[in-house]
C-alpha positions as CSV (number, residue, x, y, z in Angstrom):
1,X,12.3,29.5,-218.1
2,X,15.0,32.3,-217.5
3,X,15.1,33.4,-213.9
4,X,15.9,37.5,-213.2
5,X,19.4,36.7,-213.2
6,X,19.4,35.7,-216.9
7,X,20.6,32.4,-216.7
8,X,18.7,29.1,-217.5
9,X,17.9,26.8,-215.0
10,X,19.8,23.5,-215.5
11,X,18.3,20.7,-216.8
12,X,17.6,18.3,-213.5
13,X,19.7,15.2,-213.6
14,X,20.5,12.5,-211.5
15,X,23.5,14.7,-209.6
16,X,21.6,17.6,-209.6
17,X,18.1,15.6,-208.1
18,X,19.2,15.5,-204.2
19,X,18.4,12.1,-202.9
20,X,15.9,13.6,-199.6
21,X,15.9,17.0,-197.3
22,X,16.8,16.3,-193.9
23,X,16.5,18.8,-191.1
24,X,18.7,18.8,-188.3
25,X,19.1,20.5,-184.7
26,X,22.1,20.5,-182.3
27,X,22.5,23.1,-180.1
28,X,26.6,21.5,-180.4
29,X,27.6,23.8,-183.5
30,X,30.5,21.3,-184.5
31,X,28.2,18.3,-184.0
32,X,25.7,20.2,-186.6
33,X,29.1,21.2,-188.9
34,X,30.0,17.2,-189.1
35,X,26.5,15.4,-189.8
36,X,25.1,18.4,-192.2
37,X,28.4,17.0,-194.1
38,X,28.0,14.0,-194.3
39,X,24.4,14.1,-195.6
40,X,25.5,16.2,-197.8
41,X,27.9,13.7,-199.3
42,X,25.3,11.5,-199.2
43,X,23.5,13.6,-201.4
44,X,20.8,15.1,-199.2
45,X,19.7,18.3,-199.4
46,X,19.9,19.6,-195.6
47,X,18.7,22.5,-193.1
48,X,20.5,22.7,-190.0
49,X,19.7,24.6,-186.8
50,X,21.2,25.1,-183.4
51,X,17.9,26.3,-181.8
52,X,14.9,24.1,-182.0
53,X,12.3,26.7,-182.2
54,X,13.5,28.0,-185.8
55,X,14.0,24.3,-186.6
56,X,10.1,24.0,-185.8
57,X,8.7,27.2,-187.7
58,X,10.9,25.6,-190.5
59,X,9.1,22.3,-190.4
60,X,5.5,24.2,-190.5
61,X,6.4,25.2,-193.8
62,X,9.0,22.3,-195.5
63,X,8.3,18.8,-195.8
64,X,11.6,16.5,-194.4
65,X,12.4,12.8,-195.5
66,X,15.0,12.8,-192.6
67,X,14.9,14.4,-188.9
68,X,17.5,14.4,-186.8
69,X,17.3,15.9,-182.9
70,X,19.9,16.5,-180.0
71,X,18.2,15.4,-177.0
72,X,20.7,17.8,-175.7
73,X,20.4,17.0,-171.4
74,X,18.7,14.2,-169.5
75,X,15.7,17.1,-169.5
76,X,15.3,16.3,-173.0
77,X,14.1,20.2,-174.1
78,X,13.7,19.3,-177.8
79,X,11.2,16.3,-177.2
80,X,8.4,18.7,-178.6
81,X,10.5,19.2,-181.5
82,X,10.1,15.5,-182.0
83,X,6.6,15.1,-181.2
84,X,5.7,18.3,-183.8
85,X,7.9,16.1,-186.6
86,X,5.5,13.2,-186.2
87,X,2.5,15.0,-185.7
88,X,3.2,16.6,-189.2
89,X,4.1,13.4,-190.8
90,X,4.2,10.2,-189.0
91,X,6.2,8.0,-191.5
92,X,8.6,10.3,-191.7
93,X,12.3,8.8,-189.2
94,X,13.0,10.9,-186.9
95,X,16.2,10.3,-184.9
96,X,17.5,11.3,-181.6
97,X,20.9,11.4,-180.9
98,X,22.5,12.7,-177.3
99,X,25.6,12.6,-175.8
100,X,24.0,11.4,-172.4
101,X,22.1,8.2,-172.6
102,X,19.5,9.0,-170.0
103,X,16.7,6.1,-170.0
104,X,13.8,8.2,-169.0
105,X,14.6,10.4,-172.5
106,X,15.2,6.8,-174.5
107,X,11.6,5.8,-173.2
108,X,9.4,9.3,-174.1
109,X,11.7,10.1,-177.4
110,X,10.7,5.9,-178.4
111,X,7.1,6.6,-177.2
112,X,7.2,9.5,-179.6
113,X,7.4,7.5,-182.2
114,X,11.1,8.1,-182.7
115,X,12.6,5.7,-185.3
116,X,15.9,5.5,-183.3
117,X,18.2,7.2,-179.9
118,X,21.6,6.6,-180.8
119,X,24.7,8.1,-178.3
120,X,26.6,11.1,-179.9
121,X,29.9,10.6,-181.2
122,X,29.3,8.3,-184.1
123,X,31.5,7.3,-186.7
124,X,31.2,7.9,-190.4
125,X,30.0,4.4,-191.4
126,X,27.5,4.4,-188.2
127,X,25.8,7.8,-189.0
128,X,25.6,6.4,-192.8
129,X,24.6,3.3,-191.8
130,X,21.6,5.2,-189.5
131,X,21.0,7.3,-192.4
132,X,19.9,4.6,-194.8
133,X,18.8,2.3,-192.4
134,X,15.7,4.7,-191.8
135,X,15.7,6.5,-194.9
136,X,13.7,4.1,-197.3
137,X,11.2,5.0,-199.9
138,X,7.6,4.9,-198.8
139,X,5.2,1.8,-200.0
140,X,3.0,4.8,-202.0
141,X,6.5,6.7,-203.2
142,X,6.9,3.5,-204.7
143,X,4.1,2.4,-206.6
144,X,4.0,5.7,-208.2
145,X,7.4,5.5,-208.9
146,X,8.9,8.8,-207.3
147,X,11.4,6.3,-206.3
């Protein structure tokens, strides 16, 4: 198939497959800047917002492999964001990271169902290591070999 532009398509390969999407939101633009990076290195096809409402009508429409949230204050405004994320899709990880450890937030984000709350900075080698700790092909993704 030609698109309007005239161009083929490319054939789909291995480097041109990305390896998830992910879907973040930070209302810290750098923060959103540095981990859209490095899942992007990682190979993951990524949409990134600041606001958490544009992040939601996003997820109505776009299936994720990866969520990642800024709790943002001890209020923790974006726990809906969360909770919509695993109401859509319960096996997919969704991750909370803040930059103030407040327990009361830890507790409702975990009884969210988040799969982690991790404390904002984080190296290279710890966001990685978060990344494919919680992204792992599903049991059915598996046997039908979309692995």
């Amino acid at each position: 198939m030609i698109p309007s532009n005239g161009k083929p398509h490319p054939i789909p390969t291995e480097s041109f497959v990305p390896r998830g999407r992910a879907l973040l939101v930070d209302e810290n633009e750098e923060d959103l800047k540095y981990f859209t990076t490095l899942l992007g290195r990682m190979g993951y096809s990524v949409r990134a917002f600041v606001h958490s409402l544009e992040a939601q009508r996003c997820l109505e429409n776009e299936h994720f492999d990866f969520v990642m949230v800024s709790q943002g204050s001890p209020a923790f405004e974006t726990y809906h964001l969360v909770e919509f994320a695993l109401a859509r899709d319960r096996y997919t990880p969704v991750v909370v990271v803040t930059r103030c450890l407040h327990m009361n937030s830890y507790l409702q984000a975990m009884h969210l169902g988040a799969s982690d709350y991790l404390e904002k900075p984080m190296s290279t080698q710890e966001f990685e290591r978060v990344v494919t700790t919680h992204c792992k092909p599903r049991q059915d993704e598996i046997s039908s070999g979309q692995a």
